[in-house]
N, C-alpha and C positions, 0 to 999 in steps of 0.2 A: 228622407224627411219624416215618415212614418214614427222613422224610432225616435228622433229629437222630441217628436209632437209626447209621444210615451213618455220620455224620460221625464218632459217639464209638467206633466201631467201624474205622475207617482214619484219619482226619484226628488223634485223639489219641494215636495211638501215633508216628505221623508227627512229629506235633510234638516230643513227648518225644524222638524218637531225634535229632532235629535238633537240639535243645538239647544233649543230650550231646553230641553231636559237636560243637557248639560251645564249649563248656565244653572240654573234651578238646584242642580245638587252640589255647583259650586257657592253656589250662595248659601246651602246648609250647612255644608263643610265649614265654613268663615264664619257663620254664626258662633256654631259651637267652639271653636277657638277661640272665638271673644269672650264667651262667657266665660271657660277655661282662664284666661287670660285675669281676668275680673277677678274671679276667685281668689287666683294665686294672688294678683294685687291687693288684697282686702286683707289676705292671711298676712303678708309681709306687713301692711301697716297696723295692723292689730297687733303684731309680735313686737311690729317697732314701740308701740304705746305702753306697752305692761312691763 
């Protein structure tokens, strides 16, 4: 029982904050792809217009 009371005690918050930070760098990853993204669509329609 000892170690359960531990684990939920360090190991579950451990986990959570990993996940967020995973989440979190997933979300910056996607950002900049969209911006990426943007770019490139802005240049094709500007190429299409001249």
């Amino acid at each position: 029982m000892n170690s359960i009371t531990r684990f939920s005690a360090i190991g579950l918050p451990a986990v959570i904050g990993v996940g967020i930070a995973w989440l979190g760098n997933r979300i910056i990853k996607n950002e900049k792809g969209l911006k990426d993204r943007e770019l490139e669509l802005k240049l094709h329609l500007n190429n299409k217009f001249h």
